[in-house]
C-alpha angles and dihedrals in degrees: 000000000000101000090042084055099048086045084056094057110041076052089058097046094041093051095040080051086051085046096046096048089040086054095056082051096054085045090051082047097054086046093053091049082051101056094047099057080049091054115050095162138278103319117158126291100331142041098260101191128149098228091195101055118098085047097293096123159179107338135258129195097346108308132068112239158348093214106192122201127175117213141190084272109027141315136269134199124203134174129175134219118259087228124120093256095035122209125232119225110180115180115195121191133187114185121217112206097188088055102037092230147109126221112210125186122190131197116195105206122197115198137188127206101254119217113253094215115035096148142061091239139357137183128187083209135020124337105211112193127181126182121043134254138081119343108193142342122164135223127191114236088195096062129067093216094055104046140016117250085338092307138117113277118185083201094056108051147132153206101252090091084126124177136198147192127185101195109006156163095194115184104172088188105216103327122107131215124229093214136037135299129235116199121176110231107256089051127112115230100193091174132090121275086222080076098070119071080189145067113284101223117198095186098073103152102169120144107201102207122219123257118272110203101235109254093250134121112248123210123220106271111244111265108201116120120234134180112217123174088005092305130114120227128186098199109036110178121204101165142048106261142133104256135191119204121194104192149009102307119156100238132211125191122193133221121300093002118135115202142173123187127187106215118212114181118108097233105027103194094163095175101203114033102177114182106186135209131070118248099293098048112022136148115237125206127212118192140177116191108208094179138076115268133021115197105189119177147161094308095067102103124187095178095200096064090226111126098206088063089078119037118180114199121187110201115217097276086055094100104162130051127181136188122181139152136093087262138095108262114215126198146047131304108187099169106137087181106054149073120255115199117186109211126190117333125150148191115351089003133125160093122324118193126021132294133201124189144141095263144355133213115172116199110190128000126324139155127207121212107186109207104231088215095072092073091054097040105010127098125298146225102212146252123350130184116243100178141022123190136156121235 
């Protein structure tokens, strides 16, 4: 009887210690289902999520949820904050019937809104460059000290022209970065180290979503061709409005215009994109290229020199991307499925603002300046847990 007793109870400690550990697993769980209705995919310059669909909502007493699931081992029940930076709360329960109990084990998560684009350039697979020179430096549109009326200043840079590749190979040439470089760990890196003023890290683990097209109607672009400065557009926007452009047409948006224009043919060489206004008072330009190929060159102007003022956003099916023309090219390029070729450039020419791709193969000589305010008022990837901690 002794020995039967002792048996039942070695039985009872080891299955409460099952319980306890499968209990942390449903409240991870709860915590997973969480961050992916936070994190719908890469949209424009905020996290535009409906944190009540999926029936989270709406919300009570501060907070959407609880979400309750019942699993093979238990059940858990989670709910998130409505503020901006939500917090996570994830209960897991096992239950015990030979002990009449149930054993419950909650994570409070704290996140943050990640900027989408925190690097000069970055590729999910190899970065090819030819030519020599400088890579990339960065300059901040939004300080004084870092940039001249918002504008790149070579004589106003910095060492944050960071530049990253998830999977690799990355073979800079002969060029050198003025920053530090992220490599996933399973990337090649087949240049010299003397080419990094930064820091090499080896331990890169970024996922870059794909583009998700905003859930807004869009209206037919106008179509009437103008000619403005002594040069003819087909689509001249003059209000704020959602826009969607069939074809190649060169494009002009005015001051103080916002835009965004959903592009559906499937090869957009628009040949002029002029986006007016100086810093104060310029257009911006949104757009979200749904076909194949993109070709944008030197005659894509953003007058006010500030980068964030024109985002391009190729949706999974946008394949190709590229750039070409002896001018600086100013904006974003955010396509994690396509290819970016980098065609021509020259001396004090380059590309202002960030771009993320696929891949990256850069023919001739450019520069990338990558504008530090996109990482404080640019777009952003989502949600991303600061802090895990068990209550």
């Amino acid at each position: 009887m002794s020995c039967l007793i002792m048996i039942q109870n070695q039985n009872l400690s080891v299955v409460r210690s099952q319980a306890w550990n499968g209990a942390m697993g449903l409240a991870e769980a709860g915590v997973e289902e969480a961050l992916a209705q936070l994190n719908p995919g890469a949209v424009t310059n905020t996290v535009e999520v409906n944190l009540g669909a999926n029936g989270w909502g709406p919300p009570s007493a501060g907070a959407y949820g609880p979400v309750a699931r019942t699993l093979a081992d238990g059940t858990y029940a989670v709910s998130y904050t409505t503020a901006s930076a939500p917090v996570i709360i994830s209960a897991g329960s096992v239950a015990l019937p030979w002990m009449s109990a149930t054993l419950t084990r909650t994570l409070r998560v704290t996140t943050t809104n990640v900027a989408l684009c925190n690097v000069a350039f970055g590729a999910v697979n190899s970065v090819t460059m030819h030519g020599n020179g400088l890579a990339a430096d960065s300059f901040d549109s939004g300080n004084t000290n870092l940039s001249t009326n918002g504008q790149y200043d070579s004589s106003k840079t910095s060492t944050n022209g960071n530049v990253a590749s998830v999977n690799g190979p990355v073979d800079l040439g002969n060029h050198s970065i003025a920053g530090n470089l992220y490599l996933g760990p399973n990337a090649q890196y087949d240049s010299s180290t003397g080419q990094v003023s930064g820091t090499i890290y080896n331990d890169f683990n970024v996922d870059y979503p794909d583009v998700v097209l905003p859930n807004v109607t869009f209206f037919p672009a106008p179509s009437t061709t103008t000619t403005i400065n002594g040069t003819s557009y087909n689509h001249v926007f003059t209000s704020s409005r959602n826009y969607v452009v069939t074809d190649s047409g060169s494009i002009y948006v005015g001051t103080n215009v916002n835009v965004t224009v959903e592009v559906t043919a499937s090869s957009w060489d628009a040949g002029s994109v002029n986006i007016a206004g100086s810093a104060g008072n310029s257009g911006n330009l949104t757009v979200f290229m749904t076909g194949t190929s993109t070709t944008l060159g030197g005659n894509t102007t953003v007058n006010s020199g500030v980068a964030g003022n024109f985002m391009y956003f190729g949706l999974p099916s946008n394949t190709s991307v590229t750039v070409g023309g002896n001018s600086s090219y100013v904006g974003v390029i955010y396509a994690p499925e396509a290819v970016l070729t980098l065609n021509g450039g020259g001396n004090n020419n380059g590309f202002i603002g960030s771009c993320i791709v696929n891949s990256i193969t850069m023919n001739g000589h450019y520069d990338f300046h990558y504008d530090q305010a996109l990482g404080r008022t640019g777009p952003a990837r989502g949600y991303l847990a600061t802090s895990w901690q068990e209550l």
